[in-house]
C-alpha positions in Angstrom: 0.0 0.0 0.0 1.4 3.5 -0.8 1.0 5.4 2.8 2.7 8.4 3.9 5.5 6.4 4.5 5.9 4.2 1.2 5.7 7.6 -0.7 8.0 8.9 1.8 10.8 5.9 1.0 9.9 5.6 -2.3 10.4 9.7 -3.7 13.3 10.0 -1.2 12.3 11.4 2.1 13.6 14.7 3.1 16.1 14.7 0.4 13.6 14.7 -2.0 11.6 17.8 0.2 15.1 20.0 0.6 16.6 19.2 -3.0 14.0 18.3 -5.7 10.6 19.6 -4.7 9.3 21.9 -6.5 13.1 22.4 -8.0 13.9 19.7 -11.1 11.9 16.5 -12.1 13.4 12.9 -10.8 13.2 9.6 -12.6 12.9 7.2 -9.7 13.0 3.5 -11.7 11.6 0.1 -10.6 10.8 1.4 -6.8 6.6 1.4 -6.6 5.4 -1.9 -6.5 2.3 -1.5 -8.6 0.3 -5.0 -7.8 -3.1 -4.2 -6.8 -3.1 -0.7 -7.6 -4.9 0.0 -10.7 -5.5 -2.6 -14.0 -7.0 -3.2 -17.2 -9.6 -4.6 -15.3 -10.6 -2.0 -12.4 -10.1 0.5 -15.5 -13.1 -1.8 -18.0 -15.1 -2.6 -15.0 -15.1 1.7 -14.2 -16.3 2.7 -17.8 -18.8 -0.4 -17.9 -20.2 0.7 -14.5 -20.0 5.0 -14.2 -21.4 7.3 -16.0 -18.8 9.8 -17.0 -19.0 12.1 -19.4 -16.2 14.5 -20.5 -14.2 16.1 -19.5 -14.4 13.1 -16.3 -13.6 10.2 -19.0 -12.2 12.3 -22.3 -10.2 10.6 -25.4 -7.6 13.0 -26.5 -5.5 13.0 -29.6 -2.4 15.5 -30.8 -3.5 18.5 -28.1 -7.8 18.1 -29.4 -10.8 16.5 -27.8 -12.4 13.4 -29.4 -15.6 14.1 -30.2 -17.8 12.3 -28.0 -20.3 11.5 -30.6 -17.7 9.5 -32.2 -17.2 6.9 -29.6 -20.5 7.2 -27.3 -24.3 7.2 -27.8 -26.9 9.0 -25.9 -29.5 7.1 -24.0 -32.3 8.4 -21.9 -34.2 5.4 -19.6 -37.7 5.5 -18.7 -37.5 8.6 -16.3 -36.0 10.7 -18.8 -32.4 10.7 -17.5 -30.2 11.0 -20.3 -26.1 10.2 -20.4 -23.5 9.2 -23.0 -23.3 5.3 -23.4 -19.9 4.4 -24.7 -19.7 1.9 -27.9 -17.0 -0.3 -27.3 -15.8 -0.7 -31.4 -15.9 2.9 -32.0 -14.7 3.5 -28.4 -11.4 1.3 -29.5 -11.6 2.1 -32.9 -10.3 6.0 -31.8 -8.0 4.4 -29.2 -6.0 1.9 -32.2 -6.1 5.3 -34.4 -4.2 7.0 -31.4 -5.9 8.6 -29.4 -4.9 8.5 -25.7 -7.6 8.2 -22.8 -7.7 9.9 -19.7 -10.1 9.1 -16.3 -9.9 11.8 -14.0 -10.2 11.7 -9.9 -10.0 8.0 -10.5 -8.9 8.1 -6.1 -13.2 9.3 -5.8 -14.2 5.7 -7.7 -11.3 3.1 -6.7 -10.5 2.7 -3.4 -6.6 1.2 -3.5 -6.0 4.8 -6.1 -7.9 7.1 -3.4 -5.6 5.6 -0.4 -2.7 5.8 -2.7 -3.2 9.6 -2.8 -4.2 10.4 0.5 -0.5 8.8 1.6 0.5 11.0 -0.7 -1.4 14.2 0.4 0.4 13.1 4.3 3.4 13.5 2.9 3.1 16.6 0.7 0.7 18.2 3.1 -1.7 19.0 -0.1 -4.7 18.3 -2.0 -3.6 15.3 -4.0 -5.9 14.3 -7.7 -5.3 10.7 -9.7 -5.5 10.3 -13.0 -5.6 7.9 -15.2 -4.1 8.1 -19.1 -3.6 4.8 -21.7 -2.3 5.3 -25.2 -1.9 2.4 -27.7 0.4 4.1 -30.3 2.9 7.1 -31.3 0.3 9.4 -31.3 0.7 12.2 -28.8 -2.5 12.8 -26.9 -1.6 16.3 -25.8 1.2 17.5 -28.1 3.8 19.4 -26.5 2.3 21.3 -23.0 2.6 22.0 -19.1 0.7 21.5 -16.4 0.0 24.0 -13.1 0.3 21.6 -10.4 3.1 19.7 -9.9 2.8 15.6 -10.6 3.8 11.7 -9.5 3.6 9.6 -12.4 3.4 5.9 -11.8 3.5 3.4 -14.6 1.5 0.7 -14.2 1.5 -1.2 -17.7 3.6 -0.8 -21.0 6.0 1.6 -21.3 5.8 5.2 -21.8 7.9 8.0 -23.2 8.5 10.8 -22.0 10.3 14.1 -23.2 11.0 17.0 -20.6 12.0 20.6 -22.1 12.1 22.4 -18.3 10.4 25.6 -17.8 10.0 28.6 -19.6 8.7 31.2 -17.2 9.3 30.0 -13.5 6.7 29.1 -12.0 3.9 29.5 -13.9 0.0 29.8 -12.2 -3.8 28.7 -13.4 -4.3 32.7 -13.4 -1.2 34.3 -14.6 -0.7 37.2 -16.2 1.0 35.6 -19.0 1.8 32.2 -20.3 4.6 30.7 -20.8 6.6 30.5 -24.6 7.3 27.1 -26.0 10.3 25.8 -25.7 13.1 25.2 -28.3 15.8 23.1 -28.6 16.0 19.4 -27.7 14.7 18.5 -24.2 16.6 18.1 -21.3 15.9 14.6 -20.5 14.6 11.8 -22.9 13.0 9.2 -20.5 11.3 6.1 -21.2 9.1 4.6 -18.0 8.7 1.5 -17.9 6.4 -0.9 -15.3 6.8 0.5 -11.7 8.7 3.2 -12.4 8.0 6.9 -11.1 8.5 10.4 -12.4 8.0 13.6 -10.4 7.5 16.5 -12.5 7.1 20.4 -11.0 4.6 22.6 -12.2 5.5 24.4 -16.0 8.0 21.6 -17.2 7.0 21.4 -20.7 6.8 17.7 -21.6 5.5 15.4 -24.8 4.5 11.9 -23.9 4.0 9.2 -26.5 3.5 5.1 -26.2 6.1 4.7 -28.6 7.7 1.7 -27.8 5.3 -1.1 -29.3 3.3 -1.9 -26.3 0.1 -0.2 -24.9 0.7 2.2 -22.0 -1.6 2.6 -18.3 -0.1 5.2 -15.9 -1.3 7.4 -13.3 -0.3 10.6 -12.6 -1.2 12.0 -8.7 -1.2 15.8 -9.5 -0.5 18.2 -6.6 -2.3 21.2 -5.8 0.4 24.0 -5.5 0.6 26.5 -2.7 1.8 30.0 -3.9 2.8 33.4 -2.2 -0.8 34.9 -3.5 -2.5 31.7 -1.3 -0.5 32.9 1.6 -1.4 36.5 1.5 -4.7 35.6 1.1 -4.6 33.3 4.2 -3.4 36.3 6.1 -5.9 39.1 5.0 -8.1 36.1 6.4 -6.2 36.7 9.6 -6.0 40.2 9.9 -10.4 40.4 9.8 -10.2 40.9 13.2 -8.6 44.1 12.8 -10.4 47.5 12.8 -8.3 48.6 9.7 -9.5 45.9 7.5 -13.2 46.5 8.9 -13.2 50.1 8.1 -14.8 51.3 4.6 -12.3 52.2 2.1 -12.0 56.5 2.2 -12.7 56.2 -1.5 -14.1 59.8 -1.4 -11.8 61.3 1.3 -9.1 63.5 1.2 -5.8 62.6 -0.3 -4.3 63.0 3.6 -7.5 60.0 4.4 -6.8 58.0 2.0 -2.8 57.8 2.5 -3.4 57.3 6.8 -5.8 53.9 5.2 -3.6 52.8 3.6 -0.5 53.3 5.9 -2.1 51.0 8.8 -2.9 48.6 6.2 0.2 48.3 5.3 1.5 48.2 9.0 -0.8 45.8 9.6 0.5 43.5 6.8 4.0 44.1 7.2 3.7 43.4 11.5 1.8 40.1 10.3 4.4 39.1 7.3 7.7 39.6 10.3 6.3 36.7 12.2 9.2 34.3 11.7 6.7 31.5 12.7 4.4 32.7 10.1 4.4 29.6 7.3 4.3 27.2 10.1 1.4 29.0 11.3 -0.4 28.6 7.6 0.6 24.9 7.3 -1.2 23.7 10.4 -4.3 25.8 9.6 -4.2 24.4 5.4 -3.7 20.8 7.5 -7.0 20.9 10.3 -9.2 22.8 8.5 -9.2 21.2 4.8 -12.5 19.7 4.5 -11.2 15.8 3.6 -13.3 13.2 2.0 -16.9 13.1 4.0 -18.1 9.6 4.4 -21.5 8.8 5.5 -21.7 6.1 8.4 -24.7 4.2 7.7 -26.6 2.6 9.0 -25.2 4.4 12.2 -27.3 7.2 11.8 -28.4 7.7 15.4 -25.6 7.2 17.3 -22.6 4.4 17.3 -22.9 1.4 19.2 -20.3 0.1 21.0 -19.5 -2.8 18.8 -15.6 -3.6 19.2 -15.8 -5.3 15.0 -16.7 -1.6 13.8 -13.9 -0.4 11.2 -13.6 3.5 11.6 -11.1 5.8 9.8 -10.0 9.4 9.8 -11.6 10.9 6.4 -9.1 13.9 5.9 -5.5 12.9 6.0 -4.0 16.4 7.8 -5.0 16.5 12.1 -3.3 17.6 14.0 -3.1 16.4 18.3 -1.4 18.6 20.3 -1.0 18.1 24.2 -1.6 20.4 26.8 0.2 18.6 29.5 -0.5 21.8 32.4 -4.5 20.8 31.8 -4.0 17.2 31.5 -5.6 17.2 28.2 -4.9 16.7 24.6 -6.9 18.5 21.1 -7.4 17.0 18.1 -7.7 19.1 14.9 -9.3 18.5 12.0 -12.2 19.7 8.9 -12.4 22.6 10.8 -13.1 21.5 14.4 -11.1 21.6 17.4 -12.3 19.0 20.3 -10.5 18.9 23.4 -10.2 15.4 24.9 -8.7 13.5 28.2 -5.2 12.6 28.0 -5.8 9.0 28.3 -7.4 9.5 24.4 -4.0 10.5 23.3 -3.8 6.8 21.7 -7.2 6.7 20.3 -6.9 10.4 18.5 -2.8 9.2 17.0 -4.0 5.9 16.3 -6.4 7.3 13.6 -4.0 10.1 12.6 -2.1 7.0 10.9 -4.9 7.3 8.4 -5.7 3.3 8.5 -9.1 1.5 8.9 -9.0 0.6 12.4 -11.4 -1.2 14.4 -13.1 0.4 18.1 -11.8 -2.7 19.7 -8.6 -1.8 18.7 -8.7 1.6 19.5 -10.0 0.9 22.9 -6.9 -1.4 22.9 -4.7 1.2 22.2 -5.4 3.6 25.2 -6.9 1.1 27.6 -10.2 2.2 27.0 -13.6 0.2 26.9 -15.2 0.2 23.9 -17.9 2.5 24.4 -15.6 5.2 25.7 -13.7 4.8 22.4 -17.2 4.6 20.6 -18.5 7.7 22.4 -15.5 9.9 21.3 -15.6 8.6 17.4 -18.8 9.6 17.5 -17.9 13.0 18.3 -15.4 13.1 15.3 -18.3 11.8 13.2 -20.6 14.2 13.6 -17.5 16.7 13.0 -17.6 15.4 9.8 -13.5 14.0 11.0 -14.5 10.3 10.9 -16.6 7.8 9.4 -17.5 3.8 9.6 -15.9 2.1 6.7 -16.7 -1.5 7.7 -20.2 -2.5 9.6 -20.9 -4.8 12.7 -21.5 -8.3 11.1 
């Protein structure tokens, strides 16, 4: 399974972190051991079973959209809900021509992909989105681009080449101001990936990837949501709400003398809030307990949990945070948004769940000592916080 800590080995650790995030791609061969994680067969039985219509499941070829028409037929059943059916010979017919396919947030619809890339999002401390792209020939689906967010490219079947120019405006955003110019010249790096092999590539690399090597290609790439100076001032007017000089009503007819004293405690107010040394750390734990995760329902528990020690229960936003508070003999737990304070003795329970892992109440209650409805009691809590959810029902 690719945790936190597989990730973790697998990119490099803090090497990776101080050297090559964010800084230069890295061609990591033969280290992800891909068994289980995604197949021909999760990928057949997903298009058989969903209904996804583009851009969700999209056939691309040299930079253009397939037409859906050409590969998919609408159908309406009986109450008039109508969606795109997908014709298997035309459907392959455009994929033997060369067109490539892509499946995006395939970690919403497979569960092995969505743990994948919330081990993943532990590590990186971001949103983290799985794709899924097979190509049967030369043809480049994209042509020559770059993406905003930076990526983790697993190969899972085939082989796959890829092509990487490096960047031609440093980082480059979603909303920029302008874009960057192709590149020119031969690329950097010529890399072919084969079965289990990984590529990490930071956002506005130009890159052309094409199954050119006689076999037909499956990858996923785990795309990153970046974190730029703009987020971080944002997070900080956020902040700075509190303060009467980002209350007051802009002195838009004033005098020249009002306008410049507005502006002049803004800026002091900014400036005394951008000297905190402790500042990013500050932003990081608030991005990491108040991101909203992956809600879960918890049926049928609807009123309540029993204390049943066979319930599976699991955290459903990989970023808490507990933090002790020894002079009160208590400990909090952090996370979509909520602070709950809790005994000491639940110190166990609350970093037991933190590892992100299905883990059963009777376990739990194991952990710290607890009975079972104690433990039950305070998953509850984190349920109806929206922190927790039941992801395996008393038998």
């Amino acid at each position: 399974m690719l945790d936190a800590a597989s990730w973790a080995g697998r990119l490099g650790g803090d090497t990776f972190l101080a050297q090559t995030y964010h800084r230069s791609y890295a061609h990591i061969p033969g280290t992800a051991d891909v068994a289980g994680l995604f197949s021909w067969d999760d990928l057949n039985r997903i298009i058989a079973a969903q209904r996804l219509e583009p851009p969700r499941l999209r056939l691309s070829v040299d930079g253009e959209l397939v037409p859906l028409h050409r590969y998919a037929v609408p159908t309406t059943n009986r109450r008039a809900v109508t969606w795109s059916r997908i014709q298997p010979t035309d459907f392959h017919a455009q994929l033997r021509d060369g067109a490539s396919l892509v499946l995006d947030a395939v970690e919403k619809i497979h569960p092995v992909v969505g743990a994948a890339a919330e081990g993943l999002e532990r590590f990186l401390g971001t949103s983290v989105q799985a794709n899924a792209y097979a190509s049967w020939t030369e043809r480049e689906g994209f042509g020559l681009h770059w993406d905003d967010h930076d990526v983790v490219v697993i190969q899972l079947h085939g082989s796959k080449r890829w092509r990487l120019y490096g960047v031609t405006r440093e980082a480059p955003a979603f909303r920029d101001v302008e874009s960057p110019e192709k590149p020119e010249g031969d690329p950097v790096a010529d890399i072919v990936l084969t079965r289990g092999d990984l590529l990490y590539l930071p956002r506005g690399w130009w890159h052309a990837v094409t199954a050119d090597q006689g076999t037909e290609s499956l990858h996923l790439t785990f795309g990153m949501v970046p974190h730029t100076g703009a987020d971080l001032l944002l997070w900080v007017v956020d902040q700075l709400r509190a303060s009467l000089a980002l209350r007051k009503d802009i002195p838009r007819f004033g005098s020249s003398a009002e306008q410049s004293d507005f502006t002049t405690v803004l800026r002091r107010e900014l400036v005394d809030e951008l000297a905190d040394p402790g500042l990013i750390v500050r932003w990081a734990e608030s991005i990491d307990t108040t991101d909203p995760g992956h809600a879960i329902p918890s049926l049928p528990y609807v009123d309540g949990l029993p204390a049943r020690p066979e319930i599976t229960v699991k955290l459903t936003t990989p970023r808490g945070r507990v933090t002790a508070n020894r002079a009160k003999g208590t400990v909090t737990f952090s996370a979509a948004g909520t602070a709950w304070d809790f005994a000491e003795s639940a110190a166990p329970v609350l970093n037991a769940l933190l590892n992100n892992q299905p883990t059963t109440l009777g376990e739990l209650a194991d952990s710290a000592g607890l009975k079972v409805k104690e433990v039950a009691d305070l998953v509850a809590l984190l349920i109806d916080g929206h922190a927790v959810a039941v992801v395996r029902t008393a038998r």
